[in-house]
N, CA, C and O atoms as CSV, one atom per row, in Angstrom:
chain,resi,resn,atom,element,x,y,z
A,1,UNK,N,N,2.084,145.889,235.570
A,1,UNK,CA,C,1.977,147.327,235.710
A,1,UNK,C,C,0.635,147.657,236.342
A,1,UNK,O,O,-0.383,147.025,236.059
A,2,UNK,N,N,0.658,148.503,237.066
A,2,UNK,CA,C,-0.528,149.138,237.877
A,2,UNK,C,C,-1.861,149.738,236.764
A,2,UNK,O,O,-1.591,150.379,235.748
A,3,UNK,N,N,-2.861,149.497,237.052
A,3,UNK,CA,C,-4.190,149.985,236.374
A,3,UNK,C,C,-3.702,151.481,236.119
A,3,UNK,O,O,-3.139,152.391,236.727
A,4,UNK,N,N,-4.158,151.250,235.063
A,4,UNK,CA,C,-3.928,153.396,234.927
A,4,UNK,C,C,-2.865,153.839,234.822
A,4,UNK,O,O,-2.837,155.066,234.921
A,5,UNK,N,N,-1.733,153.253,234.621
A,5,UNK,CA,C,-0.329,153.965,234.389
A,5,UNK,C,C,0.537,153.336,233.190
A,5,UNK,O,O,0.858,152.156,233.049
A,6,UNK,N,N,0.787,154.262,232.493
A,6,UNK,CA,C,1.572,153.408,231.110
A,6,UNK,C,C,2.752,153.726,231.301
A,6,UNK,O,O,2.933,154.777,231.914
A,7,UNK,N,N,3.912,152.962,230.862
A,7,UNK,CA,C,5.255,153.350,230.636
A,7,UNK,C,C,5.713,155.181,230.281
A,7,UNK,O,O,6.769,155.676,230.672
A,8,UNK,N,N,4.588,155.984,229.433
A,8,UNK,CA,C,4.669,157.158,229.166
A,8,UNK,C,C,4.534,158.122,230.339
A,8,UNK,O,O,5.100,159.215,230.345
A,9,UNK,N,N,3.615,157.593,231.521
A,9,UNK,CA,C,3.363,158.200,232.717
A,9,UNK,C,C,4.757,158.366,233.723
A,9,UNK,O,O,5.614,157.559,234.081
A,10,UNK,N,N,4.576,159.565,233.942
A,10,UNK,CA,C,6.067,160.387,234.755
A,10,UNK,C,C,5.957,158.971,235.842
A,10,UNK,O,O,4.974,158.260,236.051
A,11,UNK,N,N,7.860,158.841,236.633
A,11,UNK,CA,C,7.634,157.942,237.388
A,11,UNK,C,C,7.202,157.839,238.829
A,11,UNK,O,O,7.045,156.803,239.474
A,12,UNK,N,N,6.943,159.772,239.446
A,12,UNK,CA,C,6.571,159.961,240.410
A,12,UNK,C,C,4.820,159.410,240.690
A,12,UNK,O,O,4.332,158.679,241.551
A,13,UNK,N,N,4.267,160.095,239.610
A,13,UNK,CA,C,2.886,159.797,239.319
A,13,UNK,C,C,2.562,158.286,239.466
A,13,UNK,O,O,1.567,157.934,240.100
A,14,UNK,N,N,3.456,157.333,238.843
A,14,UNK,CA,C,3.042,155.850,238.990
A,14,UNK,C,C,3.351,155.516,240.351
A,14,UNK,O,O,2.683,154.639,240.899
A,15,UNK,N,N,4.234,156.073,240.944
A,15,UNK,CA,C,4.503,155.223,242.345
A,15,UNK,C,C,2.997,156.012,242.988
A,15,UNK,O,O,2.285,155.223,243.608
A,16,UNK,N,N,2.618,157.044,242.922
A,16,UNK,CA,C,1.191,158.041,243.651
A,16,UNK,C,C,0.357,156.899,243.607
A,16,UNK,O,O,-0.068,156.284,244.584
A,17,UNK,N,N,0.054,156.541,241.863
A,17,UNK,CA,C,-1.062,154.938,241.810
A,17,UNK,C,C,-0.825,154.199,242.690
A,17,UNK,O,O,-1.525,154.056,243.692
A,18,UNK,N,N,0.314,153.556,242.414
A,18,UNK,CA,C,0.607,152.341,243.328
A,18,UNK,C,C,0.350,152.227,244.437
A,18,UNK,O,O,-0.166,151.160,244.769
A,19,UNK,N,N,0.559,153.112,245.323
A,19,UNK,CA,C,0.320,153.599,246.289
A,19,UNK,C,C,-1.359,153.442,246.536
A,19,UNK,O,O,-1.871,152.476,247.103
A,20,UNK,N,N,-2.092,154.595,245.991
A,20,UNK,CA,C,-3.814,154.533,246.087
A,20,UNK,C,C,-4.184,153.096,245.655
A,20,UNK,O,O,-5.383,152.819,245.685
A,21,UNK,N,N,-3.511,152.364,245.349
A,21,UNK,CA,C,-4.026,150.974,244.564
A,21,UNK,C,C,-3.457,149.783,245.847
A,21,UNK,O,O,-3.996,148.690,246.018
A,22,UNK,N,N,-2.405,150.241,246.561
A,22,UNK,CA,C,-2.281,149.264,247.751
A,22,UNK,C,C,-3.574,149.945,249.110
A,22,UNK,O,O,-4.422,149.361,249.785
A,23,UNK,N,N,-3.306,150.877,249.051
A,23,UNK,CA,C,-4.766,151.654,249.890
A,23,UNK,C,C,-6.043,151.017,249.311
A,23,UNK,O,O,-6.540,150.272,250.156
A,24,UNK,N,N,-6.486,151.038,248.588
A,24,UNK,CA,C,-7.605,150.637,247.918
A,24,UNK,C,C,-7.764,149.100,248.160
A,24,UNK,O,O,-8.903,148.654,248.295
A,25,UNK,N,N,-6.627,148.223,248.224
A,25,UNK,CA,C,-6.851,146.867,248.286
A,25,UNK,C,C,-7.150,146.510,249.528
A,25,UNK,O,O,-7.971,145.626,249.773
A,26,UNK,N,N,-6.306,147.373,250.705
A,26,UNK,CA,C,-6.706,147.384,252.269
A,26,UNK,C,C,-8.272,147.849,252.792
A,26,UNK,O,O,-8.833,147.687,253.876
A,27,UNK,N,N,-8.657,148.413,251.691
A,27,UNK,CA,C,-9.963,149.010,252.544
A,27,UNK,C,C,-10.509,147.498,251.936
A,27,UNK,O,O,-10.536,146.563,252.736
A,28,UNK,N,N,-10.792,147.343,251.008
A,28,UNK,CA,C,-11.395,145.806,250.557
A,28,UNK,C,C,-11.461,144.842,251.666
A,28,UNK,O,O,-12.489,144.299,252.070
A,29,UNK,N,N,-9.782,144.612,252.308
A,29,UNK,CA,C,-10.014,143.738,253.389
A,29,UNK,C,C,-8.548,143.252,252.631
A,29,UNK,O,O,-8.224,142.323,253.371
A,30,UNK,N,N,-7.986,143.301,252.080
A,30,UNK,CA,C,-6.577,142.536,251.982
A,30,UNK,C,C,-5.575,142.414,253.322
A,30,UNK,O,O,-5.854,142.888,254.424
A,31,UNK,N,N,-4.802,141.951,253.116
A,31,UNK,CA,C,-3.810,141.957,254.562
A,31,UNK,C,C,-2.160,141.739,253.659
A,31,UNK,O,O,-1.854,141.529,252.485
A,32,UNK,N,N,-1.593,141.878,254.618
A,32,UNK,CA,C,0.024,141.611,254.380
A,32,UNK,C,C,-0.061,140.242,254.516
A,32,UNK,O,O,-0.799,139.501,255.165
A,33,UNK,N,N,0.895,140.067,253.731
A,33,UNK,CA,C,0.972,138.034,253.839
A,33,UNK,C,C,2.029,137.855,254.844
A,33,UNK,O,O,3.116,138.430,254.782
A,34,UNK,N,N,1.557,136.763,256.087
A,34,UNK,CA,C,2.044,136.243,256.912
A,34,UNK,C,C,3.503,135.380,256.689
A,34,UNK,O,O,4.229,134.822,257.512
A,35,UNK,N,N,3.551,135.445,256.007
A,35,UNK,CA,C,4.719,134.513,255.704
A,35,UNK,C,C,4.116,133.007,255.956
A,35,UNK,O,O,5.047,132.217,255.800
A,36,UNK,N,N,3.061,132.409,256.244
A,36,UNK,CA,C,2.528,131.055,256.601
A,36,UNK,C,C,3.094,129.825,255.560
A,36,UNK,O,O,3.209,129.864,254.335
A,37,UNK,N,N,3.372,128.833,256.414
A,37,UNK,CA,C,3.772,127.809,255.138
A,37,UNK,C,C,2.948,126.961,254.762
A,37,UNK,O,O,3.046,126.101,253.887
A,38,UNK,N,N,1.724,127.342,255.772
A,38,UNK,CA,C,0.809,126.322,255.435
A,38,UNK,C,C,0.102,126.490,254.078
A,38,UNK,O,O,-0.462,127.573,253.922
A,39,UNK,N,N,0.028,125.479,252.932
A,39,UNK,CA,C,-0.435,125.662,251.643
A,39,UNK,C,C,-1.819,125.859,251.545
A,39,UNK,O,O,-2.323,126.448,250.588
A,40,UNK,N,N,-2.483,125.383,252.514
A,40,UNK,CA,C,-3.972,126.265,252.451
A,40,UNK,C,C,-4.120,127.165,252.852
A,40,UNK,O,O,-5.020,127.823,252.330
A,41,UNK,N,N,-3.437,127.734,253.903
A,41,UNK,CA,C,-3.557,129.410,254.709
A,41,UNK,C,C,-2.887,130.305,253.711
A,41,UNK,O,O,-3.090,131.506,253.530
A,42,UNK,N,N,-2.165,129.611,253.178
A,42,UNK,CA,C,-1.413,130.677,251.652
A,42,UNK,C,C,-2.627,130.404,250.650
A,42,UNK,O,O,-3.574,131.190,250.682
A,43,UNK,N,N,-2.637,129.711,250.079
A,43,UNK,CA,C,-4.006,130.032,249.077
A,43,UNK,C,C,-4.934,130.436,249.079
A,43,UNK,O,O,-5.476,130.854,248.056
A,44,UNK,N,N,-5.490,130.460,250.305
A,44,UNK,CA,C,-6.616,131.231,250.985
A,44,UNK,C,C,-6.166,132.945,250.868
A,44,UNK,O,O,-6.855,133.951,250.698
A,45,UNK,N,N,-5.166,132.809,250.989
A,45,UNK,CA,C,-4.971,134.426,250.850
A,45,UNK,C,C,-5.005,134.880,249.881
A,45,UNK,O,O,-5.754,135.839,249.693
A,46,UNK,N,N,-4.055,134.278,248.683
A,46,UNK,CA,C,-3.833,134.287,247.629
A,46,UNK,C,C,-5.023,134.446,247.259
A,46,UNK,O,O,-5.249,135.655,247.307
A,47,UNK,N,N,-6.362,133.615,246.741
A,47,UNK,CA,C,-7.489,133.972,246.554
A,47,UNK,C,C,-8.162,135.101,247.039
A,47,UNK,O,O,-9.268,135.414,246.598
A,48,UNK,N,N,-7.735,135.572,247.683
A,48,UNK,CA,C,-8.425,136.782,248.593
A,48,UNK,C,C,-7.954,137.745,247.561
A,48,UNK,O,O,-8.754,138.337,246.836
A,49,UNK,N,N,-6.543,137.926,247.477
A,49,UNK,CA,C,-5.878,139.445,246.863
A,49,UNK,C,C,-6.608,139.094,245.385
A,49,UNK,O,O,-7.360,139.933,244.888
A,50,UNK,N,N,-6.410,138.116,244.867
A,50,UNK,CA,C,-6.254,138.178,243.171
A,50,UNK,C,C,-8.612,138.419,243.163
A,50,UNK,O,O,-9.091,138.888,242.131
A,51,UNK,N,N,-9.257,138.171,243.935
A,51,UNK,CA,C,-10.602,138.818,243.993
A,51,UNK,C,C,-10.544,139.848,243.759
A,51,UNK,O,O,-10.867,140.444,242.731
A,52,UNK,N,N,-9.944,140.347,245.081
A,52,UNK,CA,C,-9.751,141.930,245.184
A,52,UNK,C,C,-9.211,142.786,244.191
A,52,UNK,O,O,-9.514,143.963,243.998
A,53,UNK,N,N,-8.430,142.134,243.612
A,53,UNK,CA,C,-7.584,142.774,242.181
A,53,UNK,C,C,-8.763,142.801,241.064
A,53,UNK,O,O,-9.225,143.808,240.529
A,54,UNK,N,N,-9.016,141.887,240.915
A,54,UNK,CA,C,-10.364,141.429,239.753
A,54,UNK,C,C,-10.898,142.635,239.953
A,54,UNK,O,O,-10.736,143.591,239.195
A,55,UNK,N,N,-11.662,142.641,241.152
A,55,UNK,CA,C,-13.058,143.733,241.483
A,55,UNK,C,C,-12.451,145.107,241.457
A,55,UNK,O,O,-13.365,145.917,241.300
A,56,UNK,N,N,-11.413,145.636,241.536
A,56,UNK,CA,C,-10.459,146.729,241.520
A,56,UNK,C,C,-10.468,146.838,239.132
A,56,UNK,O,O,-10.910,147.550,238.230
A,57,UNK,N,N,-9.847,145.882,239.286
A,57,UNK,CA,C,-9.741,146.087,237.722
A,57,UNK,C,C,-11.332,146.185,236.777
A,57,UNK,O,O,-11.472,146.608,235.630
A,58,UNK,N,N,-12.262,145.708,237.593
A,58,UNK,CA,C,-13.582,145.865,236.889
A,58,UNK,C,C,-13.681,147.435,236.808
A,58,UNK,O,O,-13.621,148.065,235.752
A,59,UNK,N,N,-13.819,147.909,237.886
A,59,UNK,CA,C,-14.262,149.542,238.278
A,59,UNK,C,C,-13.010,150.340,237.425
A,59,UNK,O,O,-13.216,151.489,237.034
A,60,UNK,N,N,-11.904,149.772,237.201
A,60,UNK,CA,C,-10.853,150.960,236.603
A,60,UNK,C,C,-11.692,150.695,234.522
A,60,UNK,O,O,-11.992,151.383,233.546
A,61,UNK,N,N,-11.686,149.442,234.909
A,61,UNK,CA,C,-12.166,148.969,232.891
A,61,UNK,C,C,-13.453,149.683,232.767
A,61,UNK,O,O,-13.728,149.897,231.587
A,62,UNK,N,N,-14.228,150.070,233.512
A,62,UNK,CA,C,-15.652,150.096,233.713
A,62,UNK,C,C,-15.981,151.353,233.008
A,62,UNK,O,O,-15.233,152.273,233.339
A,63,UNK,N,N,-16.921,151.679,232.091
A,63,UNK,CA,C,-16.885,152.605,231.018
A,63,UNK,C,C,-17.978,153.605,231.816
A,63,UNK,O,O,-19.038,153.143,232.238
A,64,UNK,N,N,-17.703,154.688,231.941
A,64,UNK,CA,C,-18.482,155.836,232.134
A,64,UNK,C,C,-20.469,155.687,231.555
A,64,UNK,O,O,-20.568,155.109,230.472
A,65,UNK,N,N,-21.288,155.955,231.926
A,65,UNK,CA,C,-22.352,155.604,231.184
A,65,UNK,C,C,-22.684,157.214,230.868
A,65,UNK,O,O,-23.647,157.519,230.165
């Protein structure tokens, strides 16, 4: 499930997240996956998104000071 949206959240509203949360991963630098079969050009990516997710999920966990 997307940062910030619980099962209780209307379902228009969660697709809105989803949405700002695939935007958000592109400005980072993510890309669409190539379809590549090569197992290092795929993991290489793979490592890329699940960063980007990390550093995305820090700032949503991240407590107001």
């Amino acid at each position: 499930m997307v940062a910030g949206a619980s099962n209780s959240t209307p379902w228009a509203e969660r697709v809105i997240t989803l949405v700002q949360w695939v935007k958000g991963m592109r400005e980072m630098g993510c890309t669409t996956y190539s379809g590549e079969e090569d197992a290092e050009v795929a993991g290489h990516w793979l490592r890329k998104v699940e960063r980007v997710i990390d550093q995305m999920q820090d700032c949503v966990n991240r407590k107001p000071e």
